[in-house]
C-alpha positions as CSV (number, residue, x, y, z in Angstrom):
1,X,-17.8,-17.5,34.8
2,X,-19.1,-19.3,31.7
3,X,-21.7,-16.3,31.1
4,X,-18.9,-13.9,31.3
5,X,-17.1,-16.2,28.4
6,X,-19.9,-15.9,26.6
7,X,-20.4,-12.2,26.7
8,X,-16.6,-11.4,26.1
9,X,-16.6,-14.5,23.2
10,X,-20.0,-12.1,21.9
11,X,-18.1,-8.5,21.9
12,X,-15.2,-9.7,20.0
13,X,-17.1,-11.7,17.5
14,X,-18.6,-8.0,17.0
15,X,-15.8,-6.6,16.6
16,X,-14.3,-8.5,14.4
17,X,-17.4,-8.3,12.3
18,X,-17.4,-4.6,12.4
19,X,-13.7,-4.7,11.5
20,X,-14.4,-6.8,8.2
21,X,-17.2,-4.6,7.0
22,X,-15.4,-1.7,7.5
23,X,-12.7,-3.1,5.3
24,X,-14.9,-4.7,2.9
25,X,-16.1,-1.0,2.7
26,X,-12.6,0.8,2.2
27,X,-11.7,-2.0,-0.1
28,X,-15.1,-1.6,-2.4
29,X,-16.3,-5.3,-1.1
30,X,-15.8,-8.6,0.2
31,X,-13.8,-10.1,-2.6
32,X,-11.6,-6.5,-2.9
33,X,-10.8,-6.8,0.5
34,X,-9.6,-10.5,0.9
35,X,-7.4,-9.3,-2.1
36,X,-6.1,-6.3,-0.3
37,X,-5.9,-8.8,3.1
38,X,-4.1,-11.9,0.9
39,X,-1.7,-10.3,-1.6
40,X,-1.3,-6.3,-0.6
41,X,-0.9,-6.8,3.1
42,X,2.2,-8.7,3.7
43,X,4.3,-7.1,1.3
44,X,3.6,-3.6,3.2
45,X,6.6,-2.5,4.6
46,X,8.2,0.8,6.0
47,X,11.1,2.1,3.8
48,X,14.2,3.2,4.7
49,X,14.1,5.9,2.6
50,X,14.8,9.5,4.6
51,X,15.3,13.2,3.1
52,X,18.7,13.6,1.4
53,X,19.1,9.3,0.6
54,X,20.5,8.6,-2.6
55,X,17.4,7.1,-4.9
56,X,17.3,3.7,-5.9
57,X,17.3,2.6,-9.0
58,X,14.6,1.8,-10.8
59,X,13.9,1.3,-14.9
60,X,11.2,4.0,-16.0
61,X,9.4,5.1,-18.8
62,X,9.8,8.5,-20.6
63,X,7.1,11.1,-21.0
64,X,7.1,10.0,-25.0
65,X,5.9,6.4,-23.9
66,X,8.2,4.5,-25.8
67,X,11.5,4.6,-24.6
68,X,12.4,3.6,-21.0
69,X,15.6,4.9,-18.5
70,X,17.4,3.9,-15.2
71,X,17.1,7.1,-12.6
72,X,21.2,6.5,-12.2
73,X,21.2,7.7,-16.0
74,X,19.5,11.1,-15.2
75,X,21.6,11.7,-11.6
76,X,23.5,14.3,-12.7
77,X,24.4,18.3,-12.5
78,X,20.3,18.7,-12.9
79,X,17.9,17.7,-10.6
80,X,15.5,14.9,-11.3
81,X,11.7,15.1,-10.4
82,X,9.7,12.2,-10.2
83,X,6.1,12.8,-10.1
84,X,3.8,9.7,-8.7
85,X,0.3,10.4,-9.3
86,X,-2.6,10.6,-11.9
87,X,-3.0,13.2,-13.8
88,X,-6.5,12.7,-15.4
């Protein structure tokens, strides 16, 4: 009994050693991924955002980079398109 302990103790530590290295490689390394494990991970969350909700309302800046608007602003008789991505 105690060798099968030992064996199942021996395939998780494995694991879980596999597990962290393939974070620490997504993240970029060790100290990335105890970032992404301490800060990013418990504020993930599923929206409840589905096609045809109302947007909420958030303060953003304008394409001239100086002067900022809320989206309820722009709701209107033209559609707004937000864009979320880089562009360089």
């Amino acid at each position: 009994m105690k060798r099968l302990l030992k064996w199942i103790a021996g395939i998780l530590a494995v694991l879980l050693l596999a597990a962290f290295g393939m974070l620490c490689y997504i993240a970029g390394s060790p100290k990335d991924a105890y970032g992404m494990v301490r800060y990013a991970l418990p504020h993930m969350h599923r929206g409840t955002l589905r096609v045809g909700s109302d947007a909420p309302d958030a303060r953003l800046l304008s394409l001239d980079g100086t002067s900022h608007f809320h989206i309820r602003e722009r709701i209107g008789a033209r559609p707004l398109v937000l864009v979320f991505g880089s562009f360089t």
